[in-house]
C-alpha positions in Angstrom: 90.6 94.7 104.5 89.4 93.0 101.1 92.1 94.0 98.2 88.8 93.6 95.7 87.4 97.0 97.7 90.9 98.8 97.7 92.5 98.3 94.3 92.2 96.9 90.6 94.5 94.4 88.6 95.9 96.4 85.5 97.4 95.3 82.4 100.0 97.4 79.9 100.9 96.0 76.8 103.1 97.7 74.8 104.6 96.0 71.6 107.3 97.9 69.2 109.4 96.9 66.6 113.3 96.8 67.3 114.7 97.5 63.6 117.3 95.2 64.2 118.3 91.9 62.0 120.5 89.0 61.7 122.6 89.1 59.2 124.1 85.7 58.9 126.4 87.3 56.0 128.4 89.1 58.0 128.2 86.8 60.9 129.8 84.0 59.1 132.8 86.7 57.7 133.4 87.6 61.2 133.9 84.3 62.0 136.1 83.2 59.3 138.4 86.1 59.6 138.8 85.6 63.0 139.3 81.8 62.8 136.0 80.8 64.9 133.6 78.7 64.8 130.6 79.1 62.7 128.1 80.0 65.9 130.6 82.0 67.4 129.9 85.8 66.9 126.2 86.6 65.5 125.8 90.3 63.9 122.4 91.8 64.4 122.1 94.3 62.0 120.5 98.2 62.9 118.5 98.6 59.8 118.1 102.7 61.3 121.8 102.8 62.1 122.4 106.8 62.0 118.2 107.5 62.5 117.1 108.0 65.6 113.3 107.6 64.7 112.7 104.6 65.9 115.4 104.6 68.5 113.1 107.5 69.9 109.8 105.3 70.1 111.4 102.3 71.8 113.1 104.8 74.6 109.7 106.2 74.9 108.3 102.6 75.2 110.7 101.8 78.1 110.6 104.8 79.8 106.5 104.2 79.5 107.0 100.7 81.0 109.4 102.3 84.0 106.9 104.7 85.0 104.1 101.9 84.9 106.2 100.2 87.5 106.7 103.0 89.7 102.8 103.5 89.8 101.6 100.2 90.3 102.8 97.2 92.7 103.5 93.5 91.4 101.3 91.1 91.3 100.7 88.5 88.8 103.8 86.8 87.0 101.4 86.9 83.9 101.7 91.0 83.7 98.9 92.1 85.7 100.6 94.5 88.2 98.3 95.9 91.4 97.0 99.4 91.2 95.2 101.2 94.7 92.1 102.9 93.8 94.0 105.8 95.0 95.8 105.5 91.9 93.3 104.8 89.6 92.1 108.5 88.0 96.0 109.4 87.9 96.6 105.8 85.8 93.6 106.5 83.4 95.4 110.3 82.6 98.5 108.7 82.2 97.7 106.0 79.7 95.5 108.1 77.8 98.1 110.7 77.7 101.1 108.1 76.9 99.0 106.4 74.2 98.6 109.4 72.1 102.0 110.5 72.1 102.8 106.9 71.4 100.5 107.0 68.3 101.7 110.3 66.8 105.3 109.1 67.3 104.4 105.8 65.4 102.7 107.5 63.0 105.2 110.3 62.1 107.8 107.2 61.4 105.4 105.3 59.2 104.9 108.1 56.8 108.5 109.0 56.8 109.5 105.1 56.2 110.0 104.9 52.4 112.2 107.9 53.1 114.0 106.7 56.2 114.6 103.5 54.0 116.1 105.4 51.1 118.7 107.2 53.9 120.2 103.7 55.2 121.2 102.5 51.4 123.9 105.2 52.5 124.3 104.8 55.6 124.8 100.9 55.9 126.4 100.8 52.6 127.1 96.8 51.2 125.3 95.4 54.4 122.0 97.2 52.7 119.0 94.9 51.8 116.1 96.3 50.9 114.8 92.9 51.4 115.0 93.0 55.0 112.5 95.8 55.5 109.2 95.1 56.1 106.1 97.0 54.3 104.7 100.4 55.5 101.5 97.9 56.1 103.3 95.2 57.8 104.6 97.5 60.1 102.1 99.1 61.4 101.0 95.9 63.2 104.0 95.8 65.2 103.1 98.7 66.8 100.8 98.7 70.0 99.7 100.2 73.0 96.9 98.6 75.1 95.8 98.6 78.7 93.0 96.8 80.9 91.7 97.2 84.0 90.4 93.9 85.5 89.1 93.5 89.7 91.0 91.6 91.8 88.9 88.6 92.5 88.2 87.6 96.1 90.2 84.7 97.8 87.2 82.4 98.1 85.5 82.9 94.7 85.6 79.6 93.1 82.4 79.8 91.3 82.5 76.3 89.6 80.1 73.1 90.2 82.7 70.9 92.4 82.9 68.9 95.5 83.0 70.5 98.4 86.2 69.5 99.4 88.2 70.0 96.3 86.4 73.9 96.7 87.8 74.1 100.0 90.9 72.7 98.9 91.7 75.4 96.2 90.2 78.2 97.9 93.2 77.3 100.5 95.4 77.5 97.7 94.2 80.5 96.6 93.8 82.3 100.0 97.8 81.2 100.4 98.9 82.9 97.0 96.7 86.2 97.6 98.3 86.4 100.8 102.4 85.6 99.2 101.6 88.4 96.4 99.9 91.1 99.1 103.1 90.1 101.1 105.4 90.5 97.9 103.7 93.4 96.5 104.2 95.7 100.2 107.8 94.5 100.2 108.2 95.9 97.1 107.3 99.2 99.0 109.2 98.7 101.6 112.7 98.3 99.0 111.8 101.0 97.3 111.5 103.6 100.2 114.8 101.4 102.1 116.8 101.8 98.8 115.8 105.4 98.2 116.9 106.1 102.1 120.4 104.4 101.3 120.6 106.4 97.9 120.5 109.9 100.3 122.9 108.2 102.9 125.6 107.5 100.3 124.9 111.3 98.9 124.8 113.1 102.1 128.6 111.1 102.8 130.3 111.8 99.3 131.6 114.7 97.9 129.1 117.2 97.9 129.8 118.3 94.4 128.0 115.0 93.6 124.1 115.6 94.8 122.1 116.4 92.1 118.5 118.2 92.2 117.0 114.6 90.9 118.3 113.1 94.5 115.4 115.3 96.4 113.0 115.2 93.7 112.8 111.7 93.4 112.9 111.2 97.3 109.8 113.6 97.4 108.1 112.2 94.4 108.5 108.8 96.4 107.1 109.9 99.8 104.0 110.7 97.9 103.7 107.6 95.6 104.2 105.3 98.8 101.2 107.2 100.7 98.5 106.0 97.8 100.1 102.1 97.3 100.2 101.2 100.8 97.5 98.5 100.4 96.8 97.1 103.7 97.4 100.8 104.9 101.0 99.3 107.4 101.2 101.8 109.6 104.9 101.0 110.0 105.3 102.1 106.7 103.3 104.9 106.7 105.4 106.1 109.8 108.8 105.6 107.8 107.3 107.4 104.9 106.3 110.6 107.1 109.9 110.2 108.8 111.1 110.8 105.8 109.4 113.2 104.6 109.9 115.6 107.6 113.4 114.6 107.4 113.5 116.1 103.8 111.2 119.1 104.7 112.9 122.2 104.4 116.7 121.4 103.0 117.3 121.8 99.1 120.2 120.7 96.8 121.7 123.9 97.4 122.1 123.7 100.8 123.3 120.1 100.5 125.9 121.1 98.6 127.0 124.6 100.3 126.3 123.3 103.9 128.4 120.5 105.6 126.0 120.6 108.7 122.9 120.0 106.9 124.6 117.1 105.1 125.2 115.4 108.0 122.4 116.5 109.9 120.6 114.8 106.7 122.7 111.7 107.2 121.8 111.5 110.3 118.5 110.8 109.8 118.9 108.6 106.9 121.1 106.4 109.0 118.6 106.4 111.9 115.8 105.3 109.5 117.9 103.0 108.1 118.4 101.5 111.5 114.5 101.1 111.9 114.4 99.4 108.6 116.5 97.1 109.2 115.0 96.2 112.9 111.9 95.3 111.1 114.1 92.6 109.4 114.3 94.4 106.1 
């Protein structure tokens, strides 16, 4: 199967700004009043200390980057991150959908900033520099939220006016890293879905007080993700996946909880998929 027929290369970039600043002032009393050396301690500075404006972007900007991982498979060690046409119509919603909230959010904190900057003179009291904050202007450009989609090239397309043998020799090369990042991108899979089985293991045998909703949920959510990123279509994995799946098909948190039988009924299974696993060497 050619990987240029069954998925795309895409790209997020998301760029913020951390409101946080040296401030060698306080750095260098730190150090003398605890008798160290110049270098010792350095004191970054919130400059929103007591705001949670911009705290509230960059936790949306991580949580956007965690959920661009969960979707997609690694690839490139450049950014560009795998993505299974299966995939592709649910990506272009979520971007879209991501970037706007991103932009109203950045935009709500620029025209609040004067005031926002006003609030910390109290709120940081003598470590207060005006200086240190940027203009509304200059901070707009600190703020972005991009995305490409590119084709993954095929391993023999070296379309450059070369010797034949230096061709052959780095469509060789080539061939030999598609294959380690196909190889390293299932794998991924393959952790994901082994460590989610463990995560229900160590539930099913703790107290029961302990299993939360999110533990199913996110099991289920799983089974589903892993049935549109399985690239070469394993049918090892695919068998795992549906294992699990029927082994979560009909329990519920409550019954986890309430039900020592179905816990280890449940735990049962997780260890016997487990075992599989780890006969395929994972």
């Amino acid at each position: 199967m050619s990987l240029s027929t069954a998925a795309v290369l895409v790209e997020l970039n998301i760029s913020s700004w951390s409101g946080r600043k040296l401030d060698r002032k306080v750095s260098q009393e730190t150090n003398q009043n605890k008798g160290a050396n110049k270098d010792a301690a350095r004191v970054n500075k919130n400059l929103f200390a007591g705001s949670d404006r911009l705290e509230k972007i960059n936790n949306f900007v991580s949580s956007a980057r965690q959920e661009y991982y969960v979707m997609s498979l690694p690839w490139s060690t450049s950014g560009a991150r795998l993505l299974p046409f299966k995939q592709i119509f649910d990506f272009k919603s979520w971007v879209s959908t991501k970037e706007q909230e991103f932009e109203a959010m950045v935009e709500t904190f620029l025209q609040e900033y004067s005031t926002l900057i006003s609030a910390q003179a109290f709120r940081l009291g003598t470590m207060f520099n005006a200086q240190e904050y940027p203009t509304a202007q200059e901070l707009s450009i600190k703020f972005r939220f991009a995305h490409a989609v590119l084709p993954v090239p095929d391993a023999g397309d070296f379309r450059i006016d070369i010797g034949n043998e230096m061709k052959a020799e780095l469509e060789a090369e080539y061939a030999a890293m598609f294959e380690e990042r196909t190889r390293h991108a299932m794998q991924d899979l393959w952790e994901r879905l082994y460590e989610t089985v463990e995560h229900l293991r160590d539930k099913c045998a703790m107290d029961k007080t302990r299993f939360h909703e999110s533990t199913l949920e996110n099991a289920l959510e799983l089974c589903s993700t892993l049935s549109k990123l399985n690239i070469t279509n394993d049918p090892e994995l695919e068998a795992r996946r549906v294992e699990l799946e029927k082994a979560l098909c009909g329990i519920n948190t409550e019954g986890l909880k309430k039900d020592e039988g179905v816990r280890n009924d449940t735990k049962a299974k997780m260890d016997a998929l487990l075992s599989k696993m780890e006969g395929l060497g994972l």
